[in-house]
C-alpha positions as CSV (number, residue, x, y, z in Angstrom):
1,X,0.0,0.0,0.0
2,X,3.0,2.4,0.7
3,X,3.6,1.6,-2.5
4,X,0.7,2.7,-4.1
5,X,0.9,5.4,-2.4
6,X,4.1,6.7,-3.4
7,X,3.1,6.3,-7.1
8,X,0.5,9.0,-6.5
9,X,2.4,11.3,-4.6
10,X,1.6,13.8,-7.0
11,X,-1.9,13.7,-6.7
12,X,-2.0,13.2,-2.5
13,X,0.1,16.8,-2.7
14,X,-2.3,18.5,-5.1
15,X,-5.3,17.0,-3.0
16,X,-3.9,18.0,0.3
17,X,-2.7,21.3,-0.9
18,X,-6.3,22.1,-2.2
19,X,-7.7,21.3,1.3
20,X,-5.1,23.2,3.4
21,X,-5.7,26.4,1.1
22,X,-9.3,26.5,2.6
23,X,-8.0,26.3,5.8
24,X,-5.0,28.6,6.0
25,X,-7.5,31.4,4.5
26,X,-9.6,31.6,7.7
27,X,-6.7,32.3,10.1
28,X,-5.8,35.4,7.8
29,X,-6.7,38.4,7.3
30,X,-8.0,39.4,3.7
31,X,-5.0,41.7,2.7
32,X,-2.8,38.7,3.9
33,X,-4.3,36.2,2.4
34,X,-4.5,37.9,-0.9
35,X,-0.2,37.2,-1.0
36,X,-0.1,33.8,1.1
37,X,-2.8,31.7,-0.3
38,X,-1.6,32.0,-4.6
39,X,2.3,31.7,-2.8
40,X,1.5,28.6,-1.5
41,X,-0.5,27.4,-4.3
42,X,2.4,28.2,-6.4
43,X,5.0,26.8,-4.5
44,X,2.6,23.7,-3.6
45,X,2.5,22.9,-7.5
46,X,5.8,22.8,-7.8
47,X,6.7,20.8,-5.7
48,X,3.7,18.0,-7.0
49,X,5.8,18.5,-10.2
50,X,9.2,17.7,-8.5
51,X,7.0,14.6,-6.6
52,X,6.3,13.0,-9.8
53,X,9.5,11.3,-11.3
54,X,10.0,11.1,-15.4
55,X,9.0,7.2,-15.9
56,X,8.8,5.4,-18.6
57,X,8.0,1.9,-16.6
58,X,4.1,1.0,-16.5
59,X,3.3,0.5,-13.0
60,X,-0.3,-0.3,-11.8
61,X,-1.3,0.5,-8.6
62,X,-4.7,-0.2,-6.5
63,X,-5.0,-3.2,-8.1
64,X,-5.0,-2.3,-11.5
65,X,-7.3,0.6,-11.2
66,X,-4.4,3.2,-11.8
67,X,-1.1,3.1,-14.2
68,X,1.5,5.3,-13.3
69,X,3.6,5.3,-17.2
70,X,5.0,7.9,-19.7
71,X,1.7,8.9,-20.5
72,X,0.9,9.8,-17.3
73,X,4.3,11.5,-16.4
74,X,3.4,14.0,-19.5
75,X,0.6,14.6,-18.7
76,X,1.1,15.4,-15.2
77,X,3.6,18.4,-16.3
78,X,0.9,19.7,-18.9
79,X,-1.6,19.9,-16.0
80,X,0.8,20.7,-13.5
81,X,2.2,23.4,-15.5
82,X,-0.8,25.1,-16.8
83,X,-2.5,25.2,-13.2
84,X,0.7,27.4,-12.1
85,X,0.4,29.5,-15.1
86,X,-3.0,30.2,-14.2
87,X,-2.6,30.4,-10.3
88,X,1.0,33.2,-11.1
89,X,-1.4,35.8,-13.4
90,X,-4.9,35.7,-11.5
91,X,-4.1,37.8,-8.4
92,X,-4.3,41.3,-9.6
93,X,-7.5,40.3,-11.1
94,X,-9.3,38.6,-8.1
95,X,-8.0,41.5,-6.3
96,X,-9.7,44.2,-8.5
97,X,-12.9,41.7,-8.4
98,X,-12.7,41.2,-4.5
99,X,-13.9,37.7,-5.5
100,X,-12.9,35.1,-3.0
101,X,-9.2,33.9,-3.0
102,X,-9.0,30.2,-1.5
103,X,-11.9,28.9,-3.2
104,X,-10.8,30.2,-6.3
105,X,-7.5,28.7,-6.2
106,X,-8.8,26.0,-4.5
107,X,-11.3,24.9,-7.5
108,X,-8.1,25.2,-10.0
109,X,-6.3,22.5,-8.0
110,X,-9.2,20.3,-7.2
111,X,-9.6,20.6,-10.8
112,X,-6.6,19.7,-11.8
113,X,-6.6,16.8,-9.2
114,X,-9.4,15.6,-11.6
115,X,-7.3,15.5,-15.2
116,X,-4.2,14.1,-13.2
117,X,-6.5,11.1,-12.5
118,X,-7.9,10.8,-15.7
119,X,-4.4,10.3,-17.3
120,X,-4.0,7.5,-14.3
121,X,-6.8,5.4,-14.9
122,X,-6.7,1.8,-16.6
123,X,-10.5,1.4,-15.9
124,X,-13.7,3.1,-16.9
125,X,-14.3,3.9,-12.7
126,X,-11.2,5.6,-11.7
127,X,-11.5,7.8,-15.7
128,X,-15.0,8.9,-14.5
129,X,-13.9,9.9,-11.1
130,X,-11.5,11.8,-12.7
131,X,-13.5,13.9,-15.0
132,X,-16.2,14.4,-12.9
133,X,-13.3,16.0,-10.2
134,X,-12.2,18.2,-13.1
135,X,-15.6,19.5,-14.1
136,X,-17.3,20.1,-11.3
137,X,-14.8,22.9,-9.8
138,X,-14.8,24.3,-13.4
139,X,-18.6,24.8,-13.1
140,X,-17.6,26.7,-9.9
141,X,-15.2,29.5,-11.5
142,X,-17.5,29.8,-14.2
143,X,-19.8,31.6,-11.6
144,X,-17.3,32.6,-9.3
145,X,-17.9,36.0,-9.8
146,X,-21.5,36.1,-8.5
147,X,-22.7,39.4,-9.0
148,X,-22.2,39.1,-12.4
149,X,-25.3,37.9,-14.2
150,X,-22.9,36.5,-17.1
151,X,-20.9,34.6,-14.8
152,X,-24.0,33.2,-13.4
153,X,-25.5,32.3,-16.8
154,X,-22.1,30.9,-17.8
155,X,-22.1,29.0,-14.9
156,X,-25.6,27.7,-15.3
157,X,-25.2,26.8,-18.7
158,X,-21.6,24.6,-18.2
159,X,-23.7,23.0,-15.4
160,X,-26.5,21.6,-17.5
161,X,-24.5,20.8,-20.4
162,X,-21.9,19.3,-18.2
163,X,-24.2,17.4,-16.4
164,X,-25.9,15.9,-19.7
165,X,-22.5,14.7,-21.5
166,X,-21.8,13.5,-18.0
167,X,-25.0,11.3,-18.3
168,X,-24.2,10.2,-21.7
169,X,-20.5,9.0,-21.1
170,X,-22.0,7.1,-18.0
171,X,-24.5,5.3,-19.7
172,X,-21.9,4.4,-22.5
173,X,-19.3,3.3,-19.9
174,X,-22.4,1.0,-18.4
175,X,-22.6,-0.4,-21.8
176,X,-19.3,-1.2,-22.2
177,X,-19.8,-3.0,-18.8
178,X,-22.5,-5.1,-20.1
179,X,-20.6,-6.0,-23.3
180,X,-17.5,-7.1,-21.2
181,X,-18.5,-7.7,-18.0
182,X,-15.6,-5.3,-16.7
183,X,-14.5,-2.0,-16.3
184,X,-10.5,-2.7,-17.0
185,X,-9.7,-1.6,-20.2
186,X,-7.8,-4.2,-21.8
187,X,-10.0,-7.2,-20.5
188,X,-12.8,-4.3,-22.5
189,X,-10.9,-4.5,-25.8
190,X,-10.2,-8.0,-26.1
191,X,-14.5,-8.3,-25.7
192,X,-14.8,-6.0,-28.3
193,X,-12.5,-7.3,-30.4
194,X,-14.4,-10.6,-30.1
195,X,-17.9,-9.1,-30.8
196,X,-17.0,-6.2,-33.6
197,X,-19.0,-3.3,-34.5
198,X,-21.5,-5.5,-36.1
199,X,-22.9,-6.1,-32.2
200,X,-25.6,-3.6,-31.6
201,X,-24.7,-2.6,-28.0
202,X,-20.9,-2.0,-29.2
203,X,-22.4,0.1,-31.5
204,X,-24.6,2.0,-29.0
205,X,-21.6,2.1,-26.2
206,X,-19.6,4.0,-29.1
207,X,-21.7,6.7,-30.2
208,X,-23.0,7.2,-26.9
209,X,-19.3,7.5,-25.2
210,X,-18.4,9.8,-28.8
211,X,-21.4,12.6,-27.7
212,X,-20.3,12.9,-23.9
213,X,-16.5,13.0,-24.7
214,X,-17.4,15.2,-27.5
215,X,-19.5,18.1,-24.9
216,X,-16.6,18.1,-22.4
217,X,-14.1,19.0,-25.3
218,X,-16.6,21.1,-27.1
219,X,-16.4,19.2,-30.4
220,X,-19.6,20.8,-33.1
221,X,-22.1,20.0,-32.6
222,X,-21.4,19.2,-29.0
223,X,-20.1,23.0,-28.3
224,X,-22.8,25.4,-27.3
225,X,-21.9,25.6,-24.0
226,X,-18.2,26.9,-24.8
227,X,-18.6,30.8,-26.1
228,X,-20.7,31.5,-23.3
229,X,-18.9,29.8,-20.7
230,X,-15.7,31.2,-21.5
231,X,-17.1,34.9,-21.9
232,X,-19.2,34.8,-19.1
233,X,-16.8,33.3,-16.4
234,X,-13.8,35.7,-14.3
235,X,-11.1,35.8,-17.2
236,X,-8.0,34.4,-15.3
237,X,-10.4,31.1,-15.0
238,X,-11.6,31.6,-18.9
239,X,-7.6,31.2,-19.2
240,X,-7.9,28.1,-17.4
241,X,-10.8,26.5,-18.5
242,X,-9.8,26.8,-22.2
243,X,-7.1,24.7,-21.7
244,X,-7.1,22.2,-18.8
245,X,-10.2,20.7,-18.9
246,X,-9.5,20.2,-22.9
247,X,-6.3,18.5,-22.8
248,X,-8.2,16.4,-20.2
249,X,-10.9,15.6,-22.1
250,X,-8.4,14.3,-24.8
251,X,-6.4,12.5,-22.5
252,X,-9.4,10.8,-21.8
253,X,-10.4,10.1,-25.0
254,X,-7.0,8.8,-26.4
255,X,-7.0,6.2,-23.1
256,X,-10.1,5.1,-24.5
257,X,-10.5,4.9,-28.2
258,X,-6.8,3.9,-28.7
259,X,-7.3,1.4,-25.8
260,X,-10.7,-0.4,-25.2
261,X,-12.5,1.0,-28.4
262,X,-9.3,0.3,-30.9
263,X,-10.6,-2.5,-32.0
264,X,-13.3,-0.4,-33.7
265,X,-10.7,2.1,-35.1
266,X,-11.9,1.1,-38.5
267,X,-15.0,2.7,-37.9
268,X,-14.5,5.7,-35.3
269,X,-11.8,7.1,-36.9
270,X,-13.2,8.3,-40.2
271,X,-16.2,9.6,-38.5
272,X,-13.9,11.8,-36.5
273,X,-12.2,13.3,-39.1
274,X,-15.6,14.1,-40.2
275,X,-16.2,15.7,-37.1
276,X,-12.7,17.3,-37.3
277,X,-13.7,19.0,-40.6
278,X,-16.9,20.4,-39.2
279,X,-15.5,21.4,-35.8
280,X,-12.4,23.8,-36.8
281,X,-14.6,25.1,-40.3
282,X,-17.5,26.2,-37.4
283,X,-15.3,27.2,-34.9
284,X,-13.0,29.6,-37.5
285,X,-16.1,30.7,-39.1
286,X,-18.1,32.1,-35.8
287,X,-14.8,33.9,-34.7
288,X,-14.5,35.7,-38.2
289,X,-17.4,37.8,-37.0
290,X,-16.5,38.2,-33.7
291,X,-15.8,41.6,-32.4
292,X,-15.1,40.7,-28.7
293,X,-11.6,39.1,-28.5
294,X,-12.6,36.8,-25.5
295,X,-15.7,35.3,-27.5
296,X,-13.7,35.4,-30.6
297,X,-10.7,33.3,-28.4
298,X,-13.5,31.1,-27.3
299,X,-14.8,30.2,-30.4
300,X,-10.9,29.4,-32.0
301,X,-10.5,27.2,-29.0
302,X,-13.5,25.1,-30.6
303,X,-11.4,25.4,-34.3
304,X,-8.4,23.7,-32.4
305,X,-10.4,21.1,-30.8
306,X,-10.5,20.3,-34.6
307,X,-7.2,19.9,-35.6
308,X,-6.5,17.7,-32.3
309,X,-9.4,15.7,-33.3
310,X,-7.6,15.2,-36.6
311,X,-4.9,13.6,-35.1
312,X,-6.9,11.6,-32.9
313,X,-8.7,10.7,-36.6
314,X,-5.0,9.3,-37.9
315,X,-4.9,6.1,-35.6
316,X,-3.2,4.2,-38.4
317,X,0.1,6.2,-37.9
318,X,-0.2,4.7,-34.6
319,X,2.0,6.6,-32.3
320,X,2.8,9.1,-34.5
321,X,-0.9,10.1,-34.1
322,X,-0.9,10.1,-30.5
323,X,2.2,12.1,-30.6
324,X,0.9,14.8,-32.5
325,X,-2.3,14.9,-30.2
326,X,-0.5,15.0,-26.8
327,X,2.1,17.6,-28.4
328,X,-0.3,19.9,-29.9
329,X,-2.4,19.9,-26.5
330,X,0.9,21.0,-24.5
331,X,1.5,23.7,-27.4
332,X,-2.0,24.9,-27.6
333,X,-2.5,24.6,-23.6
334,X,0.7,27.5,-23.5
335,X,-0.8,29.6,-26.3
336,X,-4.3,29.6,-24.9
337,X,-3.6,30.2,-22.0
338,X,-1.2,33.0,-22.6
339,X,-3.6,34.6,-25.5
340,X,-6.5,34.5,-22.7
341,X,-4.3,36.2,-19.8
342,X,-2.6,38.9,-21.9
343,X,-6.5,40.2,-21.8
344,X,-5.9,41.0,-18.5
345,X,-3.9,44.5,-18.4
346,X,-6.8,46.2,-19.3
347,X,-9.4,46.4,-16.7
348,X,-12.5,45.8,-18.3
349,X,-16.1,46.0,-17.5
350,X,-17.7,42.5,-15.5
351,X,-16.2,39.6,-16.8
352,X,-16.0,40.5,-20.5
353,X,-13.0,41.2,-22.4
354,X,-11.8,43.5,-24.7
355,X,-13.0,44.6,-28.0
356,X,-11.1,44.9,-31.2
357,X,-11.7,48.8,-30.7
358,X,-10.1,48.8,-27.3
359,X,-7.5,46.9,-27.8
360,X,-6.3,49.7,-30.8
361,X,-2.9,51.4,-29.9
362,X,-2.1,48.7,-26.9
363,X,1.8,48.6,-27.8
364,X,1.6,52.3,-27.0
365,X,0.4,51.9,-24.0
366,X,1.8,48.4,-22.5
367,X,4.5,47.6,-25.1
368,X,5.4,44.5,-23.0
369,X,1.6,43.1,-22.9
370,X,0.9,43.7,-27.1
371,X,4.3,42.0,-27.9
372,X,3.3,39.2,-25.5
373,X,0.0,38.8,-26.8
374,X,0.8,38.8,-30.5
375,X,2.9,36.1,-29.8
376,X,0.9,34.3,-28.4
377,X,-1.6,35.2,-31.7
378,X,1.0,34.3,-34.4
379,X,1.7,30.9,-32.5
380,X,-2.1,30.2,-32.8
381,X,-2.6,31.2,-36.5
382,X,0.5,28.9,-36.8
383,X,3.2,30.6,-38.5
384,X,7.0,29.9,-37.5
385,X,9.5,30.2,-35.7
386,X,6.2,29.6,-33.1
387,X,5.7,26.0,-31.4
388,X,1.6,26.6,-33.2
389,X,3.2,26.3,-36.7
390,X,5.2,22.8,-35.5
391,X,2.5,21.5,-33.5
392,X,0.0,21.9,-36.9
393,X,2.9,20.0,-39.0
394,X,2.6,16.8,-36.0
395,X,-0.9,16.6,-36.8
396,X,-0.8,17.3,-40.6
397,X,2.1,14.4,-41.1
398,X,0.3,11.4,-39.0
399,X,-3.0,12.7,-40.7
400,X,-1.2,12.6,-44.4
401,X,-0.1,8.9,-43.4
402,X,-3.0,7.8,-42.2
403,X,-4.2,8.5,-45.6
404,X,-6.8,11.4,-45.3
405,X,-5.2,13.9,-48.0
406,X,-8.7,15.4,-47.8
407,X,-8.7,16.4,-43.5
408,X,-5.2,18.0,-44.2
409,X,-6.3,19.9,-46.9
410,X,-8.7,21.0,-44.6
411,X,-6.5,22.4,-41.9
412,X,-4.4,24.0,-43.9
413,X,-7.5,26.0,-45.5
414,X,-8.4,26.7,-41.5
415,X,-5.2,27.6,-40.8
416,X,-5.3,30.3,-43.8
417,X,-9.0,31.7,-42.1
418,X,-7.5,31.9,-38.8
419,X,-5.0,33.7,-39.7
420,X,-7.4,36.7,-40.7
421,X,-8.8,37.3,-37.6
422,X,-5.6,35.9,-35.0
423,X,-3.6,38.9,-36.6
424,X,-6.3,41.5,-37.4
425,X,-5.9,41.5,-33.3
426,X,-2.3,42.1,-34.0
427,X,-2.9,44.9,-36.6
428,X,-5.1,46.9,-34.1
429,X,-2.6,46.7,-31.2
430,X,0.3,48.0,-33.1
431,X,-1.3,50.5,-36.0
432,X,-4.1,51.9,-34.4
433,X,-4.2,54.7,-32.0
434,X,-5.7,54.6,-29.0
435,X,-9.7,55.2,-28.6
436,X,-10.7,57.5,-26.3
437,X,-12.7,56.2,-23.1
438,X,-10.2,52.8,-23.5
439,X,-9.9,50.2,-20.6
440,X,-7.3,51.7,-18.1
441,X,-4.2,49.4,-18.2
442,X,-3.5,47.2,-15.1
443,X,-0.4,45.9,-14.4
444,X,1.6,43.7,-12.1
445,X,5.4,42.1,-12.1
446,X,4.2,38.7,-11.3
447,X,1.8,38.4,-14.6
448,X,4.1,40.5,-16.8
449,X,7.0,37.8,-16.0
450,X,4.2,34.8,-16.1
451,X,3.2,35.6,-20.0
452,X,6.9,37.0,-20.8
453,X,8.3,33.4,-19.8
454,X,5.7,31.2,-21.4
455,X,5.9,33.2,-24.3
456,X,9.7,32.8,-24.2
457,X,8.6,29.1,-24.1
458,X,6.4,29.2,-27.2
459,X,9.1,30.8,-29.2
460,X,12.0,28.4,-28.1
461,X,10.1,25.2,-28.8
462,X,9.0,26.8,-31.8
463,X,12.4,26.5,-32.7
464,X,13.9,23.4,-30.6
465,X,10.8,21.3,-30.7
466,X,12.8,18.1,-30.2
467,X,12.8,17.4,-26.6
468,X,9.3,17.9,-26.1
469,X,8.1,15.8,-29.3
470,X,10.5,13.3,-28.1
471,X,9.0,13.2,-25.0
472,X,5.4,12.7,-26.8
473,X,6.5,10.0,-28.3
474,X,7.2,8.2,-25.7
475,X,4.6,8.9,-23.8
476,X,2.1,7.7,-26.7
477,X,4.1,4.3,-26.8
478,X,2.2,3.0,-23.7
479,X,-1.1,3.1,-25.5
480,X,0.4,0.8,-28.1
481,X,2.2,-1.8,-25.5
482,X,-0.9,-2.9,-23.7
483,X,-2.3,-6.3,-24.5
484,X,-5.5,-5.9,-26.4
């Protein structure tokens, strides 16, 4: 058992540090609090990073109910790393909000408790746990702020549609149950592999576990929830949400379609790239018309749930596909994130975020926040020496071998549409002058430094992509090592 436990050290620190941030808050005094509580979180999230060693051995622990492997070492980081991004730039904010500090940070590390689990589990119980950690708190900063009656209808709406694709994956998962008479996931494929798609529950238990996977990582037609969510909630946790509970979602859905349902890869593949198609044509359409730049980021985070859901589509390049789908979610996690925070030096009215109009003439004004942000812009239209132009070329190459010519034709046709309104951003900030009546710009060290280094890191693996694609790859080889 000590054992066991060792193997999710990780997850015990997150968990306790979660719980002792509610606790420390009420022996402080507001002002105090306000420094202590997002120090601790900080420093607590590293040191859940340095807790969790670099394997590459599979190790299952519990009985087989968690797997401690490279997949689950990367993913870890991506989690770990994004919930310290977003704990390091939302103080300023919550301060200007007077919204409450430890539940806030709190929610972000129960939440990311709940992807760190999903990216342990080796049986359809301990992956629902794990989502259902992650989305609940994320229903919570939606309406964090609670005075604002778009943070409340954000909140209401990710509740109801959470809840539904919630129901859906459960009943799927139940199906699966029926068909194998187990929740582990290999003993799962091996009876799917016996029965086929031609076996009407399989067929059922597929489509059903497609929908509810496809509304927690707002995949069209699955998506409605998204623009409003992400407009409507506090923006330091619009940064979050667009990223973490994503790449979770995918983790998620990799454990499971290239493990239990590959068998069936025949099938579900070409109907995601179908999907693929119609997700990042939708998603790049909306935000063409989009005059708010936080409902326009929104709706591109729906476009690039496309192109990962191509690469997901490529299963026969085998790992190369997996690859490409756990690298492009650590690129687009850091450019998402980044693009969503850089919206916070300008003090803007509720939880909204800047229009295109007040945005005009920011590298006048902050030159350090418009340089920051149209990086993070060019890395998301995906032009070099950016990591957003290599991650597009590790989905575009397992998607080419894979042999759909046709869904990389499409993404580089997205790519070109994106491009219009990612730097039309870029355009206003640097050769427009200021409007008059314009957001008040808000600044702060610790965010300034925050987006300057992760931009700094979207540049440099831009350029030295290597290490981190090397480390993809082997973190996808575990999906392709277990019996089936």
């Amino acid at each position: 058992m000590s054992g066991d436990l060792l193997g999710i050290l990780p997850e015990i620190i997150v968990a306790a540090l979660a719980i002792a941030l509610l606790m420390v808050e009420l022996g402080l005094k507001r002002e105090r609090a306000r420094v202590i509580v997002p120090a601790l979180a900080a420093i607590g999230l590293v040191a859940a990073f340095a807790a969790g060693p670099l394997t590459t051995a599979r190790t299952e622990l519990f009985g087989g109910l968690l797997v401690v492997d490279s997949f689950t070492s990367f993913f870890r980081a991506v989690f770990l790393g994004l919930a310290l991004i977003a704990v390091l730039v939302s103080p300023p904010y919550l301060e200007r909000r007077g919204l409450p500090v430890a539940e806030y940070y709190a929610m972000i590390l129960f939440s990311t408790l709940g992807a760190m689990t999903i990216t342990l589990s080796s049986d359809l119980i301990t992956l629902f746990l794990g989502l259902e950690l992650m989305s609940i708190p994320v229903y919570v900063l939606a309406g964090m702020q609670r005075r604002d009656r778009f943070s409340n209808e954000a909140a209401m709406k990710y509740f109801l549609l959470g809840a539904f694709s919630s129901a859906l994956l459960l009943y799927g998962f139940t199906w699966l149950f029926g068909i194998a008479g187990t929740t582990d996931f290999a003993a799962i494929a091996a009876a799917i592999g016996r029965a086929g798609l031609t076996s009407g529950p399989v067929l059922v238990a597929l489509a059903l576990i497609t929908v509810g996977l496809g509304f927690k990582a707002a995949v069209v037609p699955f998506h409605q929830w998204t623009p409003d969510a992400y407009d409507g909630a506090p923006t330091p946790a619009s940064a979050f949400m667009s990223v973490a509970p994503k790449a979770a979602a995918f983790a998620a859905a990799v454990r499971i379609f290239f493990g239990p349902l590959a068998p069936l890869a025949a099938d579900w593949s070409t109907a995601f790239a179908l999907l693929a198609v119609i997700t990042m044509t939708a998603g790049n359409a909306v935000a063409l018309a989009q005059r708010n730049v936080k409902r326009m980021l929104a709706y591109s985070s729906i476009a690039h749930t496309g192109y990962i859901l191509a690469a997901t589509a490529a299963f026969g390049a085998d790992t190369a596909a997996a690859a490409g789908v756990l690298f492009y979610l650590a690129a687009y996690g850091l450019m998402n994130i980044g693009a969503f925070a850089s919206l916070l030096v300008l003090d803007t009215e509720g939880t909204r975020g800047a229009t295109l109009g007040e945005l005009a003439g920011l590298a006048k004004r902050h030159p350090l926040a418009a340089f920051v942000f149209a990086v993070f812009l060019v890395s998301l239209t995906g032009i070099p020496p950016t990591v957003g132009f290599i991650a597009k070329v590790f989905v575009l190459q397992p998607v080419l071998d894979a042999g759909f010519t046709w869904l990389a034709v499409a993404i580089a046709l997205n790519a070109a549409v994106a491009a219009f309104y990612y730097l039309r951003v870029v355009v206003q900030m640097y050769m427009s002058e200021p409007e008059e009546g314009a957001p008040r710009v808000v600044s702060g060290w610790i965010v300034e430094a925050s987006l300057a280094v992760t931009a700094a890191a979207v540049v440099v693996l831009g350029i030295v992509p290597s290490t981190l694609y090397s480390w993809a790859l082997a973190a996808a080889a575990p999906l392709f090592s277990v019996p089936r």
